[in-house]
C-alpha positions in Angstrom: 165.9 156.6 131.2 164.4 159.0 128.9 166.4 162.1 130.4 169.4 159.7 129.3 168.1 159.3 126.1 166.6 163.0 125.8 170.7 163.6 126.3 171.8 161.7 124.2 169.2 163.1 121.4 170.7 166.4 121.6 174.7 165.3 121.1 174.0 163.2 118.1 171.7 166.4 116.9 174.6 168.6 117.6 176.8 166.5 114.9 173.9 166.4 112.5 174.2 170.5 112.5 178.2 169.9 111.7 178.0 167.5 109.1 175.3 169.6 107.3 177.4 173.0 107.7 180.1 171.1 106.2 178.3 169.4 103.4 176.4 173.5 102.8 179.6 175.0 102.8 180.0 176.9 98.8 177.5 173.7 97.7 173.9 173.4 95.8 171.7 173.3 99.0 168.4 171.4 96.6 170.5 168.3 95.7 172.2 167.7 98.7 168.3 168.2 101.1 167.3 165.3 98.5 170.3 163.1 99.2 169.4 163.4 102.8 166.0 162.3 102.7 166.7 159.3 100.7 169.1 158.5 103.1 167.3 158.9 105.4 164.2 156.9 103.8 166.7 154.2 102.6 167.7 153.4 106.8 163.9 152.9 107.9 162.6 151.3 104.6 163.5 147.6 105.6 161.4 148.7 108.8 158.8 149.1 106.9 159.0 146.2 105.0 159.7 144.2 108.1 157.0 145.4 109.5 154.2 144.6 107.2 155.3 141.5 106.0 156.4 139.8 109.1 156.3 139.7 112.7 159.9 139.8 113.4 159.8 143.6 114.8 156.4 143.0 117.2 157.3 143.7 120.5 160.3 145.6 120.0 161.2 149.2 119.6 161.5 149.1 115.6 157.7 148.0 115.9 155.6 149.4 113.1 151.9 149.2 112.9 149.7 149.6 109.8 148.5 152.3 108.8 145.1 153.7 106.8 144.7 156.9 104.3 143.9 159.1 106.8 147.2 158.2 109.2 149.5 158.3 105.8 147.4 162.2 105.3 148.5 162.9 109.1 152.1 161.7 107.9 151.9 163.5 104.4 151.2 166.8 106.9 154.4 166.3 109.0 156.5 165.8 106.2 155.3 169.2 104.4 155.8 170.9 107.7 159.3 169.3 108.4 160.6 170.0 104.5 159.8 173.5 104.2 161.5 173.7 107.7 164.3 172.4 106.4 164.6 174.1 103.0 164.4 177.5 105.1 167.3 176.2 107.2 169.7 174.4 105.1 169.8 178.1 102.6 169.6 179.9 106.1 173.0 177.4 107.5 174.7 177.6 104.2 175.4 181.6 104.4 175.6 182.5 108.0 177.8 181.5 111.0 177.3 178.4 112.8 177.4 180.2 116.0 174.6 182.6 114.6 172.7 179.8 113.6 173.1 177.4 116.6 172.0 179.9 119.3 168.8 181.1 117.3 167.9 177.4 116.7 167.8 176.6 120.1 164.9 178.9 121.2 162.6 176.3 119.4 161.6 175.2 123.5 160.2 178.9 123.8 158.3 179.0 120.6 156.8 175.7 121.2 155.9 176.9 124.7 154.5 180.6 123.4 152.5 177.9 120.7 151.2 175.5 123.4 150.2 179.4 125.3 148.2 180.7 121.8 146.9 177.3 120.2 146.2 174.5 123.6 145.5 178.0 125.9 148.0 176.7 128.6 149.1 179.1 131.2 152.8 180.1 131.4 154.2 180.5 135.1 156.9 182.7 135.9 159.9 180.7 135.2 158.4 179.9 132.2 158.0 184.0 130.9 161.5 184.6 132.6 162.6 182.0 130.1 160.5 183.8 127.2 162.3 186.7 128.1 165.7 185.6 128.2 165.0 183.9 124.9 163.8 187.3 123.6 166.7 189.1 125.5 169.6 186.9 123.6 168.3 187.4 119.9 168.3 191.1 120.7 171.8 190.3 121.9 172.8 187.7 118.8 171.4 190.4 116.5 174.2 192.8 117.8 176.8 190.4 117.4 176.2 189.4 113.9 176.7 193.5 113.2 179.6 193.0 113.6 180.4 190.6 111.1 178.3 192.9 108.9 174.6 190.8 108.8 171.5 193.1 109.9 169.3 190.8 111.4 166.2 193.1 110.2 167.4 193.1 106.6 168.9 189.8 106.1 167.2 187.4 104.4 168.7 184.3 105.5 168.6 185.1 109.4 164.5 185.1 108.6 165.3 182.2 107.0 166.6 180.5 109.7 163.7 182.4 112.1 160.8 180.9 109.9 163.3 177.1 109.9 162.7 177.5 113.7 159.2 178.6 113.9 158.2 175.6 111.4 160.5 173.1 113.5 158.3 174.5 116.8 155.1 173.5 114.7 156.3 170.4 114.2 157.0 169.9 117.6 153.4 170.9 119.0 152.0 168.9 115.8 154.2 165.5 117.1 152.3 166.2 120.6 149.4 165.8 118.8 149.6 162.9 115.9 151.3 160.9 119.2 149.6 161.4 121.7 146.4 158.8 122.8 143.1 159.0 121.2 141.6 159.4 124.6 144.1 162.8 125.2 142.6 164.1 122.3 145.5 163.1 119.6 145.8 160.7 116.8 147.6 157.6 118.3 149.9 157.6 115.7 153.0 155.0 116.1 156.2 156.8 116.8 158.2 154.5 114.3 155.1 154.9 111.3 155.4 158.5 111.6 159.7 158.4 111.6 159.6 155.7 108.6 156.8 157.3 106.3 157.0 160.9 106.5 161.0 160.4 105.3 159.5 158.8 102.3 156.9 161.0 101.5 159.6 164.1 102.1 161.9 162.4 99.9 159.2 161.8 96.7 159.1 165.7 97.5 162.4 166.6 97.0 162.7 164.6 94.2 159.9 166.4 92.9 161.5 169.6 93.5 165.0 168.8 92.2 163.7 167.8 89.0 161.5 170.6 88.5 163.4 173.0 89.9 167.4 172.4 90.3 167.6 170.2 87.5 167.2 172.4 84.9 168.4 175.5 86.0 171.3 173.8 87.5 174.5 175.0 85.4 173.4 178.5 86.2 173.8 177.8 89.9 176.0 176.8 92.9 177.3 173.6 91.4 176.7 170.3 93.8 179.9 168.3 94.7 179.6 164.9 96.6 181.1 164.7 100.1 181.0 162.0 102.8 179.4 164.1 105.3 175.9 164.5 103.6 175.9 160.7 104.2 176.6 161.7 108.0 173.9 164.2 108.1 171.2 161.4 107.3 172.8 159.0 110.2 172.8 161.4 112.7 169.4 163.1 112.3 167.2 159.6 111.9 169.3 158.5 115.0 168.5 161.2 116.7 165.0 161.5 116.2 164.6 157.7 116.6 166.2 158.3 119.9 163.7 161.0 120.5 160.8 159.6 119.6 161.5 156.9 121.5 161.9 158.6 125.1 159.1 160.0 124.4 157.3 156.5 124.5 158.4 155.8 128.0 155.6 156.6 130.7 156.4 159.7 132.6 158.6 161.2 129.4 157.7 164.9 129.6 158.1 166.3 125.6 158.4 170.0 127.1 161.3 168.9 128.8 162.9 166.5 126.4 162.3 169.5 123.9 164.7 171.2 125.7 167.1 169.2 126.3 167.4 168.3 122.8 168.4 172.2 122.1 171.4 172.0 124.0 172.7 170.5 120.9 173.8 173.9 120.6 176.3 173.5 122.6 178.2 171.4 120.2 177.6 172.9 117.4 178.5 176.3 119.2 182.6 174.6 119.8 182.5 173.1 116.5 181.9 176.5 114.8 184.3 178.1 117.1 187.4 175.4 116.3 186.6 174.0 113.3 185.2 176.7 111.4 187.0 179.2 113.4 184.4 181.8 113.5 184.7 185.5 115.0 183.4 187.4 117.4 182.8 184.1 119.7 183.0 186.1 123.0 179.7 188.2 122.3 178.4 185.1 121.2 178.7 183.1 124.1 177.5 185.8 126.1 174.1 185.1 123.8 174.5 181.4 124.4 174.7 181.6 127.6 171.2 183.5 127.9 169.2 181.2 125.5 170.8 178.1 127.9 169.5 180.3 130.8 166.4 180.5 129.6 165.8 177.2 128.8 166.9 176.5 132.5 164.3 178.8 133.2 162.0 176.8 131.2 162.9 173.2 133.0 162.4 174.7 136.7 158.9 176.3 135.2 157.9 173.2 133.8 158.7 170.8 136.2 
């Protein structure tokens, strides 16, 4: 079941990286990451006020338990990590090909894995480093196909951009493992729906904070915003799949270092999308680069298993 779900995670994550590509495309990037949150925090808040003031979500998978200062600090944590991933990758999205962006996005898996290697000292096997190396092997690769459409990988700000987005989304990974996991494995015991409902709260008093200071009154001197439908579709997608996520993740036997990379083959969709509905270039080179990042996160499943 939460292989199905794990699936499942990964197409609806898929659209979430279209409707936001769509909603970047020649818009302000600030106001439209704050729309998102609130969104976002608008679908879980009768959750949370559910929650505490009744019992009509106890026993059920929109269950969410009560939480102290220190768990809301834990929360406060993931939301700081989880926003400054996503400021990084929404400018990173807005200016560079979603078939660029897709392919580098999706060796999150290794850099959680190279994290688990540094920070929980776990030993890598060898399907594992073939993996690392095939992940290693198609950014190489990536970087020479996005020569071609004249963006140096060494030079370019918003590929780093998009690097330090996927190195922050790995942290958060490796930091889920630990607020979720039991107190006896050495993690917090947080509740997977408290973490999902509050940290989209605290991310969006945030952004709010930032768009006023910030965007608001510089904003006639920048990209001006423009409403479209599918910001609205970016907030769906995302807090269904990560509610999808987070709950295959509850079910005994769920393995995160697999559903981790499962949920990457979201790339996949994204990677047709930008190829017929955005009608990128150079899509040959870059499904040779897709097909080595899916390769090594084969590599990864076999290693892990």
């Amino acid at each position: 079941m939460w292989l199905i779900l794990a699936f499942l995670s990964a197409l609806l994550l898929g659209f979430y990286d279209v409707f936001k590509k769509q909603s970047l495309k020649n818009n302000a990037v600030i106001p439209i990451l704050f729309l998102n949150t609130l969104f976002s925090s608008l679908l879980f808040l009768p959750f949370i006020v559910l929650g505490e003031s009744t019992e009509l979500l106890t026993d059920t998978p929109f269950d969410i338990e009560n939480g102290g200062i220190h768990e809301h600090l834990y929360v406060i944590g993931k939301g700081c990590i989880v926003l400054s991933s996503w400021v990084l990758g929404y400018f990173g999205m807005k200016h560079l090909p979603l078939t660029i962006v897709g392919p580098i996005n999706a060796t999150r898996p290794v850099m959680v894995l190279v994290g688990a290697f540094l920070v929980f000292g776990e030993r890598l096997n060898l399907w594992q480093w073939v993996g690392v190396l095939l992940a290693v092997l198609s950014f190489f690769m990536l970087s020479r196909s996005g020569k071609k459409e004249g963006i140096d990988f060494k030079h370019n700000s918003w590929i780093w951009m998009i690097v330090g987005a996927a190195l922050l989304g790995a942290l958060s990974g490796l930091y889920d493992k630990y607020l979720m996991a039991p107190l006896q494995n050495g993690g917090v015991g947080l509740n997977r729906m408290f973490v999902q409902s509050w940290y989209n709260i605290y991310q969006c008093i945030m952004m709010a904070i930032v768009m006023l200071l910030l965007w608001w009154p510089s904003r006639k001197q920048t990209t001006p915003f423009s409403w479209r439908w599918s910001i609205v579709g970016v907030s769906v997608f995302l807090s269904i799949a990560d509610f999808v996520y987070f709950y295959s993740l509850s079910i005994p036997g769920a393995m995160i270092s697999i559903v981790s990379m499962i949920r990457r083959g979201s790339v996949v969709v994204s990677f047709l999308f930008g190829a017929i509905a955005f009608r990128e270039r150079n899509l040959k080179s870059k499904l040779l680069d897709l097909i080595l990042v899916l390769l090594g996160m084969l590599c990864l499943y076999i290693g892990t298993r």
